[in-house]
C-alpha positions as CSV (number, residue, x, y, z in Angstrom):
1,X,82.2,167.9,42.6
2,X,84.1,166.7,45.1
3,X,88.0,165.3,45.1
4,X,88.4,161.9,46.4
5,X,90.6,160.8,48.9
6,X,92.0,158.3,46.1
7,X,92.9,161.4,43.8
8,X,93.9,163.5,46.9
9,X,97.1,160.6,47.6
10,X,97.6,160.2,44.1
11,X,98.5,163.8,43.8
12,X,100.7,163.4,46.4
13,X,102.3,160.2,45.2
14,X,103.4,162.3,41.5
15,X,104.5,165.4,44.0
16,X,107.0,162.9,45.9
17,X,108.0,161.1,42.4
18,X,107.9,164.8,41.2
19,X,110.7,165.8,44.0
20,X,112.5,162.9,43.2
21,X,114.2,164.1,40.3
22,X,113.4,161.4,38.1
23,X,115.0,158.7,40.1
24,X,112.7,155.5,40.7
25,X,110.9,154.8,44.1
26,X,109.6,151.9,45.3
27,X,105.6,152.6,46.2
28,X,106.5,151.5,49.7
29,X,109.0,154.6,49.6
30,X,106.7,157.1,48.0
31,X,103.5,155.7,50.3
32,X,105.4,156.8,53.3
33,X,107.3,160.1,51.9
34,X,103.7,161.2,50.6
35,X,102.0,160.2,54.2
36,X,99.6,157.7,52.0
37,X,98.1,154.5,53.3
38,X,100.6,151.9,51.5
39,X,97.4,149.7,50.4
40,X,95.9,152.9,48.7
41,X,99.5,153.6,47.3
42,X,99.7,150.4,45.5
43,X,96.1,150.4,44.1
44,X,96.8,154.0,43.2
45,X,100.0,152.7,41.5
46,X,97.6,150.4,38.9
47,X,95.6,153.3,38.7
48,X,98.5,155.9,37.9
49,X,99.9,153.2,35.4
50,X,97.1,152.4,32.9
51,X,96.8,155.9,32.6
52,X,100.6,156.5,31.7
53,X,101.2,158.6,34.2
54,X,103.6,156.9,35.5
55,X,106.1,153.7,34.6
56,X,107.1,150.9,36.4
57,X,111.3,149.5,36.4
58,X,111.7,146.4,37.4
59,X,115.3,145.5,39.1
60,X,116.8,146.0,41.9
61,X,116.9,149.7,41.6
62,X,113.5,149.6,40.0
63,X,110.2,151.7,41.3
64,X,108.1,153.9,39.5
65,X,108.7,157.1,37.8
66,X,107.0,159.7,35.9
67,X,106.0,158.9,32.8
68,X,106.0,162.1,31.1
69,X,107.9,165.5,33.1
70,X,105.9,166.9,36.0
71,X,105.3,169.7,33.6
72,X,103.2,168.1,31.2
73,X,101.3,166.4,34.4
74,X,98.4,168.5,35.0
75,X,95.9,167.9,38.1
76,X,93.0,167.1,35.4
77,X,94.8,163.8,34.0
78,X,95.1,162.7,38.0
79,X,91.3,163.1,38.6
80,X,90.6,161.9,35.1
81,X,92.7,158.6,35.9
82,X,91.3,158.2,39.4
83,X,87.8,159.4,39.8
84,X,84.7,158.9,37.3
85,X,84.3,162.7,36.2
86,X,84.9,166.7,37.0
87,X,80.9,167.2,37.1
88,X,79.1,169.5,39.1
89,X,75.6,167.7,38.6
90,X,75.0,164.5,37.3
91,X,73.2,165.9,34.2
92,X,76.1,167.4,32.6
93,X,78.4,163.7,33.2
94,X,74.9,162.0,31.7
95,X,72.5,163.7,29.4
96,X,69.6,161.1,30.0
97,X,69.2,161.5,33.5
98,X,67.2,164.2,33.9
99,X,63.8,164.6,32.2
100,X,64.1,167.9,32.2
101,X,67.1,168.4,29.4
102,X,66.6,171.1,26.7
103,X,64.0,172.7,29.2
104,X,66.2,173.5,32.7
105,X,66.9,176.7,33.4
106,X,70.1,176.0,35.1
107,X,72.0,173.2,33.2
108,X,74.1,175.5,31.2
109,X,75.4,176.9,34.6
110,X,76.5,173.5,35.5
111,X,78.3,172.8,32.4
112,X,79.9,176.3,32.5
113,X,80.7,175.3,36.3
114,X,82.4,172.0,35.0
115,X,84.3,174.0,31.9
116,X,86.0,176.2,34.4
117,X,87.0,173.5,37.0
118,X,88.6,171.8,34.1
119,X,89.8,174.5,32.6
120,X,91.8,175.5,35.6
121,X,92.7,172.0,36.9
122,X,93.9,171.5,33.6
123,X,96.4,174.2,33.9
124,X,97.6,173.3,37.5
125,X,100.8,171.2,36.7
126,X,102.5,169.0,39.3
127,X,105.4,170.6,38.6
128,X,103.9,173.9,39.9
129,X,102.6,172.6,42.7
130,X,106.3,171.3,43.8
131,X,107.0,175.0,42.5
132,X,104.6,176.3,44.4
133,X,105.7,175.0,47.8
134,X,109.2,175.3,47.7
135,X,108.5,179.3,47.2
136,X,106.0,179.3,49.8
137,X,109.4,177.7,52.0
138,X,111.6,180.2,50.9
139,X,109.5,183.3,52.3
């Protein structure tokens, strides 16, 4: 599996909205505070919208802001909402690809593989990534 660049800015678009506070910012704003191509950032917005992980406020103070708190905003709903699949090998994401299902010695170690990367992204919150750095700052 590998992280996209898409999911890599969008992570860093909920860490800026993240630091915020909760105070709206316009995607221009959080493009350039997150060092993210503003075209990407506003795709990435669509994206980060129909997932509900983020909301949009229209008005003159209006921007986008987090949806839910960066606590309940784990690293697995980012990928999930901006890349098709966590999966190690195709067979695990799609059961008919392979001919070889029931009979392949190594298939359960893929689908272990893909349990604990979701497993753990699932537990990586944006808040502790924001956390995470302002310890790593204070040392």
């Amino acid at each position: 599996m590998e992280i996209s660049r898409r999911t890599d800015y969008a992570i860093r678009l909920l860490i800026e909205l993240a630091r915020a506070g909760g105070g709206p910012l316009s995607v221009r704003e959080l493009a350039e505070r997150g060092e993210v191509p503003y075209s990407f950032a506003r795709g990435i917005q669509r994206e980060l919208l129909g997932a509900g992980l983020v909301e949009s406020r229209r008005g003159a103070t209006g921007g986008i802001v987090l949806a839910r708190p960066a606590e309940e905003i784990t690293l697995l709903d980012v990928l999930d909402a901006t890349q098709a699949g966590t999966s190690c090998s195709v067979c695990t994401r799609d059961p008919g690809w392979c001919s070889r299902m029931g009979d392949c010695e190594v298939h359960n170690v893929w689908a272990e593989v893909d349990a604990l990367v979701r497993d753990r992204l699932g537990s990586r919150s944006i808040a502790g990534l924001v956390g995470d750095r302002k310890a790593g700052e204070g040392e």
